[in-house]
C-alpha positions in Angstrom: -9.9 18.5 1.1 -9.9 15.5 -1.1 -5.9 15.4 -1.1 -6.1 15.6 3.0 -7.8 12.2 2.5 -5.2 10.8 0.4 -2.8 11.8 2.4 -4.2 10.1 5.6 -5.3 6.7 3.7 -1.8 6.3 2.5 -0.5 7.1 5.6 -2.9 4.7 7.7 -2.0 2.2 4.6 1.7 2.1 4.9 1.7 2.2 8.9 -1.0 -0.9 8.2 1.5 -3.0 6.1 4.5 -2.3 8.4 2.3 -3.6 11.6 0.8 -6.6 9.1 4.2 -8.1 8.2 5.6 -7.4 12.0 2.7 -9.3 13.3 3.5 -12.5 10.5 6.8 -12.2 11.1 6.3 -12.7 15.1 3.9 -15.6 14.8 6.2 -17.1 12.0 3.9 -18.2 9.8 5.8 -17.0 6.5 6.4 -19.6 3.6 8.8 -17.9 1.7 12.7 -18.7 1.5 14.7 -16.5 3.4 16.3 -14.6 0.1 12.9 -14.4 -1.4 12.1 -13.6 2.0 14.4 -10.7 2.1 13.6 -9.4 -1.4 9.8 -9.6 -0.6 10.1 -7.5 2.7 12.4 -4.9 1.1 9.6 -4.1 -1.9 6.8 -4.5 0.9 8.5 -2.1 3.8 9.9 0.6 0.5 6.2 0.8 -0.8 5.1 1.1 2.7 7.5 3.8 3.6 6.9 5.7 0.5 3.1 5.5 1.3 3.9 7.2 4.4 6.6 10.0 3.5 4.1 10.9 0.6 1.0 10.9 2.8 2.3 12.7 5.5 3.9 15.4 2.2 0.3 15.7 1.1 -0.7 16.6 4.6 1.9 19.7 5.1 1.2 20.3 1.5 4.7 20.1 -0.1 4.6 19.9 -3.8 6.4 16.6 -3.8 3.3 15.4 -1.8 1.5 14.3 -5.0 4.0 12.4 -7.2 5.6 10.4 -3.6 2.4 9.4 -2.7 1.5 8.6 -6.1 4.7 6.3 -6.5 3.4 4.8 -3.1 -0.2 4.2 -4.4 1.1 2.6 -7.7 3.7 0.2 -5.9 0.4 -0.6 -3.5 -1.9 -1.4 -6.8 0.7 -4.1 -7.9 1.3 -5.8 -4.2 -2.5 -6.1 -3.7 -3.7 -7.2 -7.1 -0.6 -9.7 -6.6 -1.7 -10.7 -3.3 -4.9 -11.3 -4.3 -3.6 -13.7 -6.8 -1.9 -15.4 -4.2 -4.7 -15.8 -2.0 -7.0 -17.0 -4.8 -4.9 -19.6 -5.9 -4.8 -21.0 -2.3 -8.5 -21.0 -2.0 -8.5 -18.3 0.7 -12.1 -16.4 -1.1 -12.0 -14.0 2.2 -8.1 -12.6 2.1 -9.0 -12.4 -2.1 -11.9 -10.1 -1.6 -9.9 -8.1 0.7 -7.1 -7.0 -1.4 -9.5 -6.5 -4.5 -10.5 -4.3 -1.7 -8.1 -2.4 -1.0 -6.8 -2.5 -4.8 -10.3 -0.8 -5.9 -9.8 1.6 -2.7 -5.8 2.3 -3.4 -7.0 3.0 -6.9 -9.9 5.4 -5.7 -6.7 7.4 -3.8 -4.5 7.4 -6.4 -7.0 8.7 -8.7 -8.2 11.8 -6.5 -4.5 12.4 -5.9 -3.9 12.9 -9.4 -6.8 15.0 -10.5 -6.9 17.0 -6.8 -6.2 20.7 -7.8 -6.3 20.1 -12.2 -9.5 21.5 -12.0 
């Protein structure tokens, strides 16, 4: 039971960032250089993806279920935390307190996902 919820937040998570950075994209509000640009929506749409493909492993409870979606869970700890940062040095309290968030969340997941079944 508690890797069925893994598998669905990282799942919801990864469809999330996808529909997050198509929506920025659209409105064009993104301040980056168009190579740092690029380099920054490769990382974002890989750790995305890999949230996905291991969420939806944990669901049909393939053994590489656990170490995908763990992959996905750590590359989401680092973009949060880092996204926080980013948001707290721009003053933006509200965006901060998210991604602590969804770092303390992500790290909730990854944790059940690596002690599910050791018992």
């Amino acid at each position: 039971m508690k890797a069925k919820i893994t598998g669905y937040y990282s799942v919801f998570l990864g469809i999330s960032v996808i529909a997050m950075w198509l929506m920025i994209l659209k409105n064009g509000s993104v301040p980056e250089g168009r190579t740092e640009l690029s380099f920054h929506l490769f990382s974002e749409f890989l750790m995305a993806s890999t949230c996905i493909v291991g969420g939806i492993l944990i669901l049909r409870r393939n053994s590489l279920g656990k170490p995908v979606c763990s992959i996905g869970l750590g590359m989401v700890l680092y973009s949060v935390l880092n996204a926080a940062g980013y948001y707290g040095e721009l003053g933006n309290t509200s965006m901060m307190i998210m991604f602590i968030f969804l770092f303390v969340l992500s790290t909730t997941a990854l944790l059940i996902n690596l002690l599910a079944g050791s018992r």
